[in-house]
N, C-alpha and C positions, 0 to 999 in steps of 0.2 A: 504494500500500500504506500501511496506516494503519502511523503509529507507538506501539508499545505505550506510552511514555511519554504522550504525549497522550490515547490513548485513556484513562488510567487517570484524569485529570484530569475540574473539572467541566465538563458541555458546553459549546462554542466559540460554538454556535447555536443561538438558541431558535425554533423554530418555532412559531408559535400557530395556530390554526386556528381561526376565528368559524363556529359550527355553528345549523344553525337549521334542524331537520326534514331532518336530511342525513343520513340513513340509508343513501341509495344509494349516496353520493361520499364517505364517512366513513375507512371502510376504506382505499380507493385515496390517499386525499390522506395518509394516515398512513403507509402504509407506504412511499409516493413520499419523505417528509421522512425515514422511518428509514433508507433507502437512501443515504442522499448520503454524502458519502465522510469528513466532518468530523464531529466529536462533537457528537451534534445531543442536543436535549429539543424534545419535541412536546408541547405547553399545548391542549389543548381545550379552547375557550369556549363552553358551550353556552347560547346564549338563550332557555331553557324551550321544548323543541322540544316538540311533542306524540306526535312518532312514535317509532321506537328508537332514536333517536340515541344515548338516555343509557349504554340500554343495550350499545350496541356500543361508546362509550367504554371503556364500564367492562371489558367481555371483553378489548382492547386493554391498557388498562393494567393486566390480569393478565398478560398474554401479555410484554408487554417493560418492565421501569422505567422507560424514557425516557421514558413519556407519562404525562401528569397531565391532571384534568379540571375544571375550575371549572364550576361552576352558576351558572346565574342565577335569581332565583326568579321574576319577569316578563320577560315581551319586551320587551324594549326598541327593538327597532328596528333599523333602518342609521343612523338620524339619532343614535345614541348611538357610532356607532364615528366619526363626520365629528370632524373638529377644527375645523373650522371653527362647531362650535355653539354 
């Protein structure tokens, strides 16, 4: 059981999600991260997907505050999330 003190607090967890034409797994991976038992925020990264992605962020972050969506304005890649670049 959450504690209302904590819950009132800002989230404990940020979840990001790296999005890229994920229109089919958008929904499930978001609402998997808002389920978890600790005061979560879910970051959408979107890397200029072509399909709905953006738009199902965005019905998302009408439906609950906890998630926010960043844009990117080109693809960048997987070789842009490596650290090792």
């Amino acid at each position: 059981m959450q504690n209302p003190a904590i819950a009132s607090v800002l989230p404990l967890v940020s979840v990001v999600i790296a999005a890229f034409n994920a229109e089919d797994s958008l929904g499930r991976a978001v609402q998997s991260a808002l389920a978890q038992k600790l005061p979560v925020e879910v970051i959408i990264v979107d890397d200029a997907s072509g399909d709905k992605t953006v738009a199902i962020a965005e019905r998302l972050m009408e439906q609950d505050p906890r998630v926010r969506l960043v844009l990117s304005e080109a693809n960048g890649g997987k070789i842009f999330s490596w650290p090792g670049k």
